[in-house]
C-alpha positions in Angstrom: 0.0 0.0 0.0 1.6 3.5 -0.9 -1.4 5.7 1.2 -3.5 5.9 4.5 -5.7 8.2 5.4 -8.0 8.3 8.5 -10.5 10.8 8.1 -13.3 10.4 11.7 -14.9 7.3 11.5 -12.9 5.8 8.1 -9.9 3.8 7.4 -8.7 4.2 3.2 -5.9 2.7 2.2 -4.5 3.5 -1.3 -3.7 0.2 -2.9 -4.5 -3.4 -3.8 -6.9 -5.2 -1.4 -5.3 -8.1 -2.3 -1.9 -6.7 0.1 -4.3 -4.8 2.2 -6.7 -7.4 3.8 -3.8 -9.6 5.1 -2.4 -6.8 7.6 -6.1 -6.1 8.6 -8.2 -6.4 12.3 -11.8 -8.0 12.4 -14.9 -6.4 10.4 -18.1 -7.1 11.6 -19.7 -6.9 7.2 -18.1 -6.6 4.4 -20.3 -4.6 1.8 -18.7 -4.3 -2.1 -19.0 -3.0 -5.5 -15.9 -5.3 -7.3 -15.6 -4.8 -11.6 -18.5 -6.7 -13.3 -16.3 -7.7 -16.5 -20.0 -8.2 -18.2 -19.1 -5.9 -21.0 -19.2 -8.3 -24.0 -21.3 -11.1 -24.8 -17.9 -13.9 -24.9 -14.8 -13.9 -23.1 -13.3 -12.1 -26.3 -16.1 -9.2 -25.8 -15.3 -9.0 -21.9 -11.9 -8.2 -22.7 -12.7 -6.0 -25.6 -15.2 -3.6 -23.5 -15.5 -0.4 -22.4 -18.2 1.2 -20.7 -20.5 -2.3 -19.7 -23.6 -0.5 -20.9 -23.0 3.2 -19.9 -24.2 5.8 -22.5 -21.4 7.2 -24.1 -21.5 10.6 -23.2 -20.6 9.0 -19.2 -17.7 7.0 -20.7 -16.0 9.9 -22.7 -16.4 12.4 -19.4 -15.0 9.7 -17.0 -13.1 7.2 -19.1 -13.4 3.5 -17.4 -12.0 2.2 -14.8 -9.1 -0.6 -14.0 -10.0 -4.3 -14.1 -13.3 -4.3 -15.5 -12.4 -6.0 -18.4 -11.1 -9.2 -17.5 -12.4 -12.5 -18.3 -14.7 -14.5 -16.4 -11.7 -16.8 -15.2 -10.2 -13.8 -14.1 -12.9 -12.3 -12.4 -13.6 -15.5 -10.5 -9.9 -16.0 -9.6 -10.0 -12.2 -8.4 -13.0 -12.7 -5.9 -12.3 -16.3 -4.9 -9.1 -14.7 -3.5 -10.9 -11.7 -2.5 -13.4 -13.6 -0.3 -10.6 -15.8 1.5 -8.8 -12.6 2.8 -12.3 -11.1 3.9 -13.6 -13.9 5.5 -10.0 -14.0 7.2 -11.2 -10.6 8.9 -14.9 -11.0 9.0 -16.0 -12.2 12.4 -18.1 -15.2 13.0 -21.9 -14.5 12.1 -20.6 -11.7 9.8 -21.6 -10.9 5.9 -20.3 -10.6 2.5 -22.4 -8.7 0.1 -21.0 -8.3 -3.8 -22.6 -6.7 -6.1 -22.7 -8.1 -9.9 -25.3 -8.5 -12.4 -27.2 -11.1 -14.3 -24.4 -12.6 -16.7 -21.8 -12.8 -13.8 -23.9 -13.9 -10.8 -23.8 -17.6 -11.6 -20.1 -18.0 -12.0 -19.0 -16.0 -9.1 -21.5 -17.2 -6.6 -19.3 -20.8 -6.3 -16.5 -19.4 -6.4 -17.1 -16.5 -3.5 -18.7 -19.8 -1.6 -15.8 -21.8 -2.1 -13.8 -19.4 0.1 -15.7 -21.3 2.8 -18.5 -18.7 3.3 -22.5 -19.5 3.3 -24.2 -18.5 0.2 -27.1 -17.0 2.2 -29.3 -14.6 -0.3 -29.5 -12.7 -3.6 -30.3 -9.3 -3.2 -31.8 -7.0 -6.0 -30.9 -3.7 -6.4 -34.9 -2.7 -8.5 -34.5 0.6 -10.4 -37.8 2.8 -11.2 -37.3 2.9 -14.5 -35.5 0.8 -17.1 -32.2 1.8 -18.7 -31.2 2.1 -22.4 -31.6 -0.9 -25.3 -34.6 -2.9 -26.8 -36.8 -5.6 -26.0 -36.5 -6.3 -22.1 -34.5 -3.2 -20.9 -32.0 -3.9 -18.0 -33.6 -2.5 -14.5 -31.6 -4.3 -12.2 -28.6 -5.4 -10.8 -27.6 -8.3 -8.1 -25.8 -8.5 -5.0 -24.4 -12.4 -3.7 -24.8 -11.9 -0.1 -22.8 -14.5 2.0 -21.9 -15.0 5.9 -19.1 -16.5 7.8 -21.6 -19.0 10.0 -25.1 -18.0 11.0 -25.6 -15.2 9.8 -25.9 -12.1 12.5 -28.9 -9.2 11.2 -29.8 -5.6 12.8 -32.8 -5.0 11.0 -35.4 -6.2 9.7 -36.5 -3.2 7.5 -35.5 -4.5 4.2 -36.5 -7.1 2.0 -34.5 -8.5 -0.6 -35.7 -6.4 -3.3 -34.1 -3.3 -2.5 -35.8 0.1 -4.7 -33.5 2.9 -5.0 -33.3 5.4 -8.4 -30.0 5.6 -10.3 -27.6 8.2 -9.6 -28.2 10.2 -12.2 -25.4 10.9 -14.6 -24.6 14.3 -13.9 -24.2 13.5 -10.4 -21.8 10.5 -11.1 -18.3 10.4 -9.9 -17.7 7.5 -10.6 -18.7 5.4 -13.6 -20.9 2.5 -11.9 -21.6 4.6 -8.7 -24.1 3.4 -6.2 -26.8 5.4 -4.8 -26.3 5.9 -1.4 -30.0 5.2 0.2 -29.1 1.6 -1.6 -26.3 1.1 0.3 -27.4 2.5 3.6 -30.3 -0.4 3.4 -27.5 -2.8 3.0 -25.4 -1.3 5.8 -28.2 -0.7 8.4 -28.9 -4.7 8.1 -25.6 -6.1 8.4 -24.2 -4.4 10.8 -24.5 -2.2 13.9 -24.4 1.2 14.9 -20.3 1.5 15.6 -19.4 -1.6 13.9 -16.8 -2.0 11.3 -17.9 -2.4 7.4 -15.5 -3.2 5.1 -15.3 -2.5 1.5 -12.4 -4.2 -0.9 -13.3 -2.0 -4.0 -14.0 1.3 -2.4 -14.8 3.2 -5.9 -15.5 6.5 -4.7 -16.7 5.8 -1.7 -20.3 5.6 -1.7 -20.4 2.3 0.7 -18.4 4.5 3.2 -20.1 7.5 2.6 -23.4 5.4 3.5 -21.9 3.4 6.5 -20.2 6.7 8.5 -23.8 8.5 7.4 -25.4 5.4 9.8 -22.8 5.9 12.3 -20.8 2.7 11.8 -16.6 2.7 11.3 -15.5 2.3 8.0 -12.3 0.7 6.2 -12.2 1.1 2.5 -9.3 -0.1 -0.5 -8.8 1.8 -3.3 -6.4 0.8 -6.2 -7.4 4.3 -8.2 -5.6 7.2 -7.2 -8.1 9.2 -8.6 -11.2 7.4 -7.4 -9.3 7.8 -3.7 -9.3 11.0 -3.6 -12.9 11.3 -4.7 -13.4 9.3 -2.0 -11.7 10.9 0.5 -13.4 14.0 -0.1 -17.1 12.8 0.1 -16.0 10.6 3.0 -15.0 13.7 4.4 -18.0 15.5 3.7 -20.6 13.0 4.8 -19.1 12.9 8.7 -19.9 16.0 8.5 -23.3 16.2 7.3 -24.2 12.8 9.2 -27.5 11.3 8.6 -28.8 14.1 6.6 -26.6 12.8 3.6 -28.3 9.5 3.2 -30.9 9.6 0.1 -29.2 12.3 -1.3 -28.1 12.3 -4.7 -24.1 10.6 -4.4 
């Protein structure tokens, strides 16, 4: 790792997770949004892709990102080692929650599980309104949720059809950026006020911005220079806000 910065309630390191997670404590969840690599319709396509979907216009103003176009052996491998090192950290009755979508979902699930974690749920992320394309136009995405044991819940709130609108693109920055009222459904469930979540492939932040929002710690692994900073900054700005900055537009 070549950065750390502790900013209130938030751990970020600057580097890959795959160096990071060894030299980590215990994390009571582990909530992440890893590269989908779901660009292309063969393994040729995946590694050929850029932009998974995205309208143009987002691609040219914030290029793509690192990773996202490896093949679906490479994206398994990647999580497969991914999940050991978190379950490493995650305590007993803990989660794993990864986001993916429809083409990826059955290839990664066995290899997350074979990490030795539960395949516990499938969670949907249901958008209001359909996105771009013909015939049946994509409105959601997936998250393979997981625990370490039985799994330990504290809420009941949320089903596993979660609703939230897009972030809308001139509010984006990042290119596959989460709303954060999504992932402060997912936080408030897995884990409790104070307790640690941890996110492998921080993005710009929005599953830290989300979990210091609901007053839990927060450790978060960035290999983007750029993206860190971003999410440095909204870290930053959410302790301040508190609360208040959950359903906003990220």
């Amino acid at each position: 790792m070549s950065r750390v910065e502790k900013i209130g309630r938030a751990t970020l390191y600057l580097g890959d997770c795959r160096d990071v997670l060894p030299t980590l404590g215990t994390v009571d969840a582990v909530v992440t949004d890893p590269p989908y690599c779901s660009g292309g319709f063969n393994e040729a396509g995946k590694q050929a892709s850029k932009g998974m979907g995205l309208r143009s216009e987002t691609v040219r103003e914030l290029g793509w990102f690192v990773n996202d176009n490896m093949t679906t052996a490479g994206l398994c491998w990647l999580m497969s080692a991914v999940a050991g090192w978190s379950r490493r950290c995650l305590k007993e009755g803990g989660t794993f929650t990864a986001f993916t979508d429809w083409r990826m979902a059955g290839a990664l699930a066995p290899a997350i599980e074979a990490s030795g974690f539960r395949y516990q749920n499938l969670l949907v992320w249901a958008k209001p309104s359909a996105g771009l394309g013909r015939g049946f136009r994509a409105q959601h995405e997936l998250a393979l949720h997981f625990s370490n044991g039985t799994p330990e819940y504290h809420s009941a709130s949320h089903g596993n059809v979660l609703t939230s609108p897009r972030v809308h693109t001139s509010d984006r920055e990042h290119q596959t950026q989460k709303p954060i009222e999504l992932m402060a459904k997912i936080i408030e469930t897995v884990a409790g006020e104070g307790q640690t979540v941890l996110d492998p492939f921080m993005g710009s932040g929005s599953t830290g911005v989300a979990a210091v929002s609901k007053s839990r710690e927060f450790i978060g692994i960035e290999l983007d220079p750029v993206n860190f900073d971003i999410a440095c900054k909204r870290i930053e700005d959410a302790q301040r806000q508190g609360d208040f900055f959950v359903g906003a537009a990220a």
